[in-house]
N, C-alpha and C positions, 0 to 999 in steps of 0.2 A: 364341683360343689354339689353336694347331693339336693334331693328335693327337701326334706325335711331342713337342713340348713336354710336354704334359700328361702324356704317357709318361713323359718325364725327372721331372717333380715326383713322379709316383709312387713311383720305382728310387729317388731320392732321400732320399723322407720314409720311407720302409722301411729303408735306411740307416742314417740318421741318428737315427730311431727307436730300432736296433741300439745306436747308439753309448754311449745313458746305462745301458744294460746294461751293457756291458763297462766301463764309466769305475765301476759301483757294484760291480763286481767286484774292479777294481781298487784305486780310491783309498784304499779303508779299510785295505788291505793296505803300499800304496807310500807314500801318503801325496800331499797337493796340488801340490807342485811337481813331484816326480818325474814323477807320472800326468803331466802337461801335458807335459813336458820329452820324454816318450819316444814321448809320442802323434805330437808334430809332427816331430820328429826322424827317428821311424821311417817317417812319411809321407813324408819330406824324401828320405831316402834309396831309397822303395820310387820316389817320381816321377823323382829321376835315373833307375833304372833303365828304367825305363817309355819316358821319352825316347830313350834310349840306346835297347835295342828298335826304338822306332819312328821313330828317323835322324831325330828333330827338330831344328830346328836350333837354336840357343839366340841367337835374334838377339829381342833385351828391345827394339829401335826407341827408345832411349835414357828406358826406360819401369823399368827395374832399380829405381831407389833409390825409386820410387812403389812398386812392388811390394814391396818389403823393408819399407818402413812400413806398407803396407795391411796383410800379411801377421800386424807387431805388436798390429794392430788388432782384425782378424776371426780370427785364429786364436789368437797367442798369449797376450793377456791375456782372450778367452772361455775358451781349454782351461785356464786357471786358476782362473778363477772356477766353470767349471761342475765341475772336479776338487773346492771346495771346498764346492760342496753335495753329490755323490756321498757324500761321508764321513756327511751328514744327512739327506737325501732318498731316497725311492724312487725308483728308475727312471723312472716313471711319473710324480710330481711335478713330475722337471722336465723330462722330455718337455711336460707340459701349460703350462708356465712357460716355455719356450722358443716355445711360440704366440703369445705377445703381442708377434714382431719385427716385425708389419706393423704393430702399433698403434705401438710405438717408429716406426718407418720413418716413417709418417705424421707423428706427431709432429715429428722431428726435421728432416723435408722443409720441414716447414711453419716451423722456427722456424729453419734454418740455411740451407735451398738454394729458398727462395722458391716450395716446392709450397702450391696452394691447398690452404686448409683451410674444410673445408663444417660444417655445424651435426653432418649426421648422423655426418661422420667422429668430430667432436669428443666427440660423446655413444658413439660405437663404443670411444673411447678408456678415456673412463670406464666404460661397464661391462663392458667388458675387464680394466681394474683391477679394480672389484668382482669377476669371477670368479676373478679370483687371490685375493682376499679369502676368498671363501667357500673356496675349497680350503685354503688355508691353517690357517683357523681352525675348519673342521668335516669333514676326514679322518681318516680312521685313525693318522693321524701326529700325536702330542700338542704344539699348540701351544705352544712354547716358546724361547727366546732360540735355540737351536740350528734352527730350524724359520726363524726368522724371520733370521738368519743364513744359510740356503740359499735361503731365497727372493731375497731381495736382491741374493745373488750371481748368482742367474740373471737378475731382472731388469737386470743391473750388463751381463751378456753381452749379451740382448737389446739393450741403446743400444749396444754394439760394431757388433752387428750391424747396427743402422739405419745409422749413421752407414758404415760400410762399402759400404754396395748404392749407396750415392751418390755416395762418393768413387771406386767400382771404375769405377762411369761414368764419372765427370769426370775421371780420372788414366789407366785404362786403354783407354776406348773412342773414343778421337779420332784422328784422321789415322784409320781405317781399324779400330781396334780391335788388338788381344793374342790369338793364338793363346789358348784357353783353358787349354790344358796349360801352356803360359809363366807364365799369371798364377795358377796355383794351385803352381806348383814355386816362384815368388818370392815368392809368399805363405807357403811352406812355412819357406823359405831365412830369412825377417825373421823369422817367431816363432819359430824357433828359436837366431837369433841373440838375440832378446830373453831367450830362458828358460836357455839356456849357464849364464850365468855366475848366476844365481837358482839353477839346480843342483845346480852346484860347493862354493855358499854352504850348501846346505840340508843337503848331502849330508855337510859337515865340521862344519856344529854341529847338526844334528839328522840323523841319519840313518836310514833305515826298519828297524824291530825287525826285517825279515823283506824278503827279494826275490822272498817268492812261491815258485811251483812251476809246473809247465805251466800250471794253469787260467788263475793272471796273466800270464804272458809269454804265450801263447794268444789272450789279450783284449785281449793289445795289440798284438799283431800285427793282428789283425780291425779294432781301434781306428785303431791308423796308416795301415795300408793301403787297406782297405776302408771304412772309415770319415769317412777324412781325404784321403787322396791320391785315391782315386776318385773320392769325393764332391765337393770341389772343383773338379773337373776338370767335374765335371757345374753345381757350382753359378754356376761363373765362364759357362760355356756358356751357362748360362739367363736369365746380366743380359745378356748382348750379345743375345741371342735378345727377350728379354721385358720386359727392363727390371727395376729393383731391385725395388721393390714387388710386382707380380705373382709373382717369382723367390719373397719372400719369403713369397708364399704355401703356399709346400713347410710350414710351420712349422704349419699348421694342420691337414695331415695327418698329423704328427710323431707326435703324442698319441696317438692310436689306434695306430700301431707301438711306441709306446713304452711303454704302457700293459701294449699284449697281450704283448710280449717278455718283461717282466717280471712278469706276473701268471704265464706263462707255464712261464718258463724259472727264476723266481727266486723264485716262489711268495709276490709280494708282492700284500698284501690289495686289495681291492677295496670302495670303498663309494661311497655316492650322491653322497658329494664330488666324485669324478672325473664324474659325469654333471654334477652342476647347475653345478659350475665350469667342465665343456668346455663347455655349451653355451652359457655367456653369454657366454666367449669366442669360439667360435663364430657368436655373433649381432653382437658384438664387430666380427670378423672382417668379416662381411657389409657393414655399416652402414660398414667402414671402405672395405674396396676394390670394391663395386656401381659399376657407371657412372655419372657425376655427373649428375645431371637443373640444370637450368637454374637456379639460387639464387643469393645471393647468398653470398659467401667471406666467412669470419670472419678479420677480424684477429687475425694471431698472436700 
């Protein structure tokens, strides 16, 4: 992996780090569909501008209605699901929950788009799960129907996210590949056409006790722009570069930005749970994406 690549997962996972801060600023305040609905929207709107600025031209190479779906995929029903652990989870929990997209990616390579699957990926997978385990059931956060309800939701994002690194290859990277700005502004344009009218629905029969003050609209600015429009810009950049799997290595730097923003900035506790659950995800990690030594491949 070159320097400048590995440069980009850095800028990235500090980022996106950022992001479950501002969504756990937000969401308790807006509420889960809002949060998602304003995240992508306001990214949607900051990338038109962006483009506009820099006289892109908006030629999709008849690649539009793939991006408007991937966009449902990887953006709009994750900013939902991760909106609805935000209201239960710490920052940091599901920064750390959000690591396990290489172990999904692995997984779902091997059971949908015919990536091998080796012994030690398989056992990488498993105690990848066990470290969401132990975080789950021995953090500072009291394990409970509400606990275990944000957890799922993030593991529910992470298979978005697999299955996304794979289809962005196979639908946006052929004849020649997608401008990366193209495929994160049509990735914007889908999830937000998916959460519209979810919005409309949420907004007429439950609607939020409160809209907030600067600190929310603040976060969401940071959230859609900086968080979303930027970062996809960077993440779409890194599968034509790197490929899905390695791209989705960014996810295991996430934790440690996500962790410190919020112990940080949000004064949330810190215990031995976030060590012994990052690092078995982290060992997780390793045993998934090392370079394959000579074995033979487990049927999936």
């Amino acid at each position: 992996m070159s320097p400048i690549a590995i440069s980009r997962l850095l800028i990235l996972a500090a980022v996106w780090g950022a992001s479950f801060l501002f969504m756990r600023i937000i969401a308790p305040v807006l509420g889960t569909v809002p949060t998602a609905f304003f995240r992508v929207s306001i990214a949607c709107a900051g990338l038109i501008v962006i483009l506009g600025l820099l006289r892109v031209r908006w030629d999709f190479q008849g690649k539009l209605k793939a991006c408007l779906l991937l966009g449902m995929i990887n953006s709009g029903i994750p900013a939902t699901l991760y909106s609805v652990a935000a209201q239960v989870l710490p920052a940091g929990y599901s920064a750390i929950f959000n690591a396990t997209t290489p172990l999904m990616g692995v997984l779902i390579g091997a059971l949908f788009f015919r990536e091998a699957m080796t012994l030690p990926k398989l056992g990488g997978i498993f105690l990848g799960l066990f470290g969401v385990g132990i975080l789950s059931g021995a953090g500072p956060v009291a394990f409970d129907m509400q606990l275990m309800q944000g957890a799922l939701s993030c593991l529910a994002a992470t298979m978005c996210y697999g299955f996304s690194g794979f289809l962005a290859r196979r639908w946006l990277d052929q004849q020649g590949g997608l401008d990366s700005r193209l495929s994160a502004l049509g990735s914007m344009m889908g999830a937000t056409l998916l959460l519209t009218p979810l919005f409309g629905y949420s907004v007429l029969t439950q609607p939020p006790a409160s809209w907030g003050g600067w600190t929310v609209w603040g976060s969401l600015l940071g959230l859609g722009l900086l968080c979303t429009a930027f970062a996809y810009i960077l993440y779409f950049r890194l599968i034509s570069e790197i490929g899905p799997v390695k791209s989705s290595t960014v996810t295991f730097m996430i934790p440690a930005f996500g962790v410190l923003w919020g112990a940080w900035l949000l004064d949330e506790p810190l215990s031995l749970a976030h060590l012994y659950g990052g690092v078995l995800i982290a060992v997780a990690l390793w045993l998934v994406l090392k370079p394959a030594t000579a074995g033979k491949p487990v049927r999936a």
